[in-house]
N, C-alpha and C positions, 0 to 999 in steps of 0.2 A: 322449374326453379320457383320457389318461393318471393313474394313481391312483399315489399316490406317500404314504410314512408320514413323519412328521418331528417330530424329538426339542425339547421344550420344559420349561423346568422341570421334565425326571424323568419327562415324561410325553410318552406316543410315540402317535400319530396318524394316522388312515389316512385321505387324501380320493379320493373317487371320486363324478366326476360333481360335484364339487363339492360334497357332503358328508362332513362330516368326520366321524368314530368317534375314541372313546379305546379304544385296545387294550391298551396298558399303563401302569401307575403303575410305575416303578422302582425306587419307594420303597418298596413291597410286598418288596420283597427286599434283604435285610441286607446284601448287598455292595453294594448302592448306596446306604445308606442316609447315611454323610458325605462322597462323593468326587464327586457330580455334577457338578459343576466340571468333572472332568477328562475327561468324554466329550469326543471330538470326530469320530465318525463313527459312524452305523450303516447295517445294511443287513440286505436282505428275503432272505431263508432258501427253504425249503422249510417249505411247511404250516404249521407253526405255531411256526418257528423265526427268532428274530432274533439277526444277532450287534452287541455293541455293542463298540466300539473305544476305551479311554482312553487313556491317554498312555504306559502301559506293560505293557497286559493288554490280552489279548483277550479275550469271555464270550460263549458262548451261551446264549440263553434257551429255555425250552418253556413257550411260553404257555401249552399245554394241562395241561402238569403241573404247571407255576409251579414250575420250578424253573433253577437258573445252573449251567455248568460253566464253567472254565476252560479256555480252548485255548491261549495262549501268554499268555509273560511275557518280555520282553523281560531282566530282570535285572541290568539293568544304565539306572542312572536318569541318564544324558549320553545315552541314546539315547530320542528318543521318536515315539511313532506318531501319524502324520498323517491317514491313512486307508483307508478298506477297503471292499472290493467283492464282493460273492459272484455269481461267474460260471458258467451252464449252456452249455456248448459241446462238442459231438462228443461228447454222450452222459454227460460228467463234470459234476461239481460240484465247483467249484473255490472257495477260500475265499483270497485277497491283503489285503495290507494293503502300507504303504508307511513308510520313515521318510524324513527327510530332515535336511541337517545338513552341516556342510563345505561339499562341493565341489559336492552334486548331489543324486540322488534316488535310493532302492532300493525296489523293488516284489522282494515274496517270493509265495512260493505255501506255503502250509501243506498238508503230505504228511504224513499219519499222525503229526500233531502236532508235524511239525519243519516248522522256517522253514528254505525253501529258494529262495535268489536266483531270480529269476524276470526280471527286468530292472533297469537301470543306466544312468541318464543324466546328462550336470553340466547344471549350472544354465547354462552358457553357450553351451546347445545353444536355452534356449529365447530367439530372439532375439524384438523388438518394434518399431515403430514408434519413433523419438526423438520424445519430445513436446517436446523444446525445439529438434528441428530438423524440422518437416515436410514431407517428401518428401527426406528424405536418409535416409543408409544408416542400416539396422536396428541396434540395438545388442542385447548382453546382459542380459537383465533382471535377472541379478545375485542373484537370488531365490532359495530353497530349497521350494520348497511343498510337494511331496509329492501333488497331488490330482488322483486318477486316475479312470479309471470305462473299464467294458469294454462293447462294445455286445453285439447278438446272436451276432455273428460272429467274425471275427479281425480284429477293428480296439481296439486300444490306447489310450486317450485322453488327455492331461496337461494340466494346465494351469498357467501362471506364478502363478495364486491371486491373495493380496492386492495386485496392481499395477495399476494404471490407466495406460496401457490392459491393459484383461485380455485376454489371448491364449488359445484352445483351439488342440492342435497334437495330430495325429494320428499313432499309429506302425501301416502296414496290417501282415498277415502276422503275427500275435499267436497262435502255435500252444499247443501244449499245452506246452511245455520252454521258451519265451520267443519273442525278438520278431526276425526276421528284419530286417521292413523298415524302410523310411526314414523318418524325423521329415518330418513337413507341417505347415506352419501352416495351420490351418483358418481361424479366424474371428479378427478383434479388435475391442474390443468398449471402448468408453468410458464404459461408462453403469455401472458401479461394479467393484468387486473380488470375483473368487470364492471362495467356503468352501467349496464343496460342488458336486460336479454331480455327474449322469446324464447316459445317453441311451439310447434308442433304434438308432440309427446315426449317420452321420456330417452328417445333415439335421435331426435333433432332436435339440438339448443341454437339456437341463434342468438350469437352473446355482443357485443359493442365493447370490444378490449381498448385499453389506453393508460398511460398513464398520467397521474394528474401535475398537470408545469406550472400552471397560476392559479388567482384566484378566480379567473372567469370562465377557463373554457378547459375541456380535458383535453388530451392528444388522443387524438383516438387512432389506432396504428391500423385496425382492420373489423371485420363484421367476421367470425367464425363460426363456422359450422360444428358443431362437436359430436362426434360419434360416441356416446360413450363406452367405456370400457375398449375404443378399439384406436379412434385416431379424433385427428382434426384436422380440418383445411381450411385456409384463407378462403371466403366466398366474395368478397369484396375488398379492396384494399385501395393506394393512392396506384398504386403498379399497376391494376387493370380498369382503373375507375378514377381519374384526374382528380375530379371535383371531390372525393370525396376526400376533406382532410382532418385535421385537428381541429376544426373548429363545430365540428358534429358532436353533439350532446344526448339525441335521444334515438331510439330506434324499437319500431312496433310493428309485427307482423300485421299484414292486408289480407283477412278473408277475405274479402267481396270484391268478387271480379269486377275488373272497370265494366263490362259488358260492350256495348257497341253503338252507344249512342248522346253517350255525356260528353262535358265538354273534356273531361279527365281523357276517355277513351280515344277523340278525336287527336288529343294532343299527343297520346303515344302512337295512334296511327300517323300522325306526320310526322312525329320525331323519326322511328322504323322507315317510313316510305325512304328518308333522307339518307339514313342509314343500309336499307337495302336497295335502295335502286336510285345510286347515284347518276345512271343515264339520266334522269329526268330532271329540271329546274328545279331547283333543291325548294320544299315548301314552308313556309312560313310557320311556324307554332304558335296557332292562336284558339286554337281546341275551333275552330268554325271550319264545316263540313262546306265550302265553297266548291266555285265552279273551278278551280285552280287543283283544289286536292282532288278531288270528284275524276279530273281529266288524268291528273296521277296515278289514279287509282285504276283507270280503266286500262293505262298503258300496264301498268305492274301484272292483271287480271292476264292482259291477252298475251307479254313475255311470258307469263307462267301459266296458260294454258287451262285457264278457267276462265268461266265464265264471266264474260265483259257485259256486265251491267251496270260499275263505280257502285255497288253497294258494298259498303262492310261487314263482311259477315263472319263465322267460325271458318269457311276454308279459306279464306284471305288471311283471317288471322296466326289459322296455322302454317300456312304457308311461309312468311313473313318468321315465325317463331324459327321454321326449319333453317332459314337462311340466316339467321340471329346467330345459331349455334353452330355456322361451320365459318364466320365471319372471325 
């Protein structure tokens, strides 16, 4: 299963396997402390870096030093930012964002702290389905969204956003200086409006469906998977995941494995121990690898018949993953 973090109330969240971690409060830091409102995008870094996207700034965080820089400001408050991706391809680390506004949509690429055009589309590129005429000609969805996401490779992703039907349309050839190829419609999709996606490739979207009820926060009804051309499932929703409800605003796929020794990693090994092996004193979640988890750990090792040393390691981990998915 794909692990993916998402912004709630100020506080950012990592699920893997279907356990969740808090990794950060936001609120811990003085530049988020009266503007949470205005996020509306983040996305997963490198190691221990998140960047978060508001309306007119962009910030990186260092988890590990708890500390915010700023990397753009837009400076101007009739422009505002809709969204942002941080892309690994052909060896680079590449950080976009997008506004949108007028006539269509601008995707930049952030180069040694300058916003530099990266791509350009109008709104009347992303055409859709007439849901008041079905099976006649496609129209313009007339929209401005802004919401984009890169896969592994050079594939481009946009989407029409808040419309029903929601459309994902792909641009191939997505090089390093911008986007050669042709707009495709990939998928459309009736079953709500996007805030947010990822993916994968062009086989796996990970979209953040909702509809919008105020001024501050979306409903966000579920996290979908979209098969295109074939189906869609709920992957996440309030039905098998409580916490997750309408007050979720952003959602970013996680490359990078926790591994086995941060405090991220500790904290979904004690989350899982709690969750699979309720025989034992249920363990505290404070990501510290103590004498309390450590003796958990070596009961868990010897009920399932591995080797009792309390280290953490891939067969602990997989073992744990196996019992996750017949829970």
């Amino acid at each position: 299963m794909v692990s993916f973090v998402y912004l709630k109330l100020g506080k950012i969240y990592r699920v893997e396997e279907g356990i969740c971690i808090l990794i950060c409060d936001l609120k811990e830091f003085p530049v988020f402390q009266s503007n949470l409102h205005t996020i509306v995008s983040v996305a997963v870094g490198q190691g221990n870096q998140l960047y978060i996207c508001r309306h007119h700034d962009i910030l990186l965080i260092d988890l590990a030093l708890k500390t915010t820089l700023s990397l753009y400001s837009t400076q101007n408050n009739n422009v505002f930012l809709r969204d942002i991706a941080y892309r690994k391809y052909n060896g680079e680390h590449n950080l976009y964002f997008s506004t949108s506004g007028g006539n269509g949509t601008t995707i930049y690429m952030i180069q040694n702290g300058v916003a530099v055009v990266y791509h350009s589309y109008n709104k009347n590129q992303l055409t859709m389905p007439d849901p008041c005429n079905p099976g006649g000609p496609d129209i313009a969805t007339g929209l401005e969204p802004g919401v984009f996401a890169f896969d592994m490779g050079t594939t481009l992703f946009v989407s029409n956003g808040n419309s029903i039907p929601c459309c994902y349309y792909k641009y191939s050839d997505a090089g390093d200086s911008g986007v050669t190829g042709q707009l495709t419609r990939l998928h459309v999709s009736q079953i709500n409006s996007c805030w947010g996606f990822d993916c994968i490739d062009s086989n796996y979207l990970y979209s953040l469906t909702g509809k919008d009820t105020d001024s501050t926060y979306v409903e966000i009804s579920e996290i979908h998977l979209t098969l295109p051309q074939t189906s869609e499932k709920t992957v996440f929703s309030q039905a098998n995941f409580p916490d997750f409800d309408k007050r979720v605003v952003a959602i970013s796929l996680d490359w990078e494995p926790l591994g086995f020794s941060s405090i991220y990693a500790i904290k979904w090994l004690q989350t899982a121990l709690n969750k699979t092996f309720p025989q034992a004193v249920p363990l505290t979640v404070d990501g510290k690898f103590g004498p309390k988890t450590r003796s958990t750990l070596k009961l868990f090792q010897a009920s399932h018949q591995l080797l009792v040393d309390g280290k953490y390691g891939a067969k602990v981990k997989v073992k744990i993953i196996e019992l996750l998915k017949v829970l």
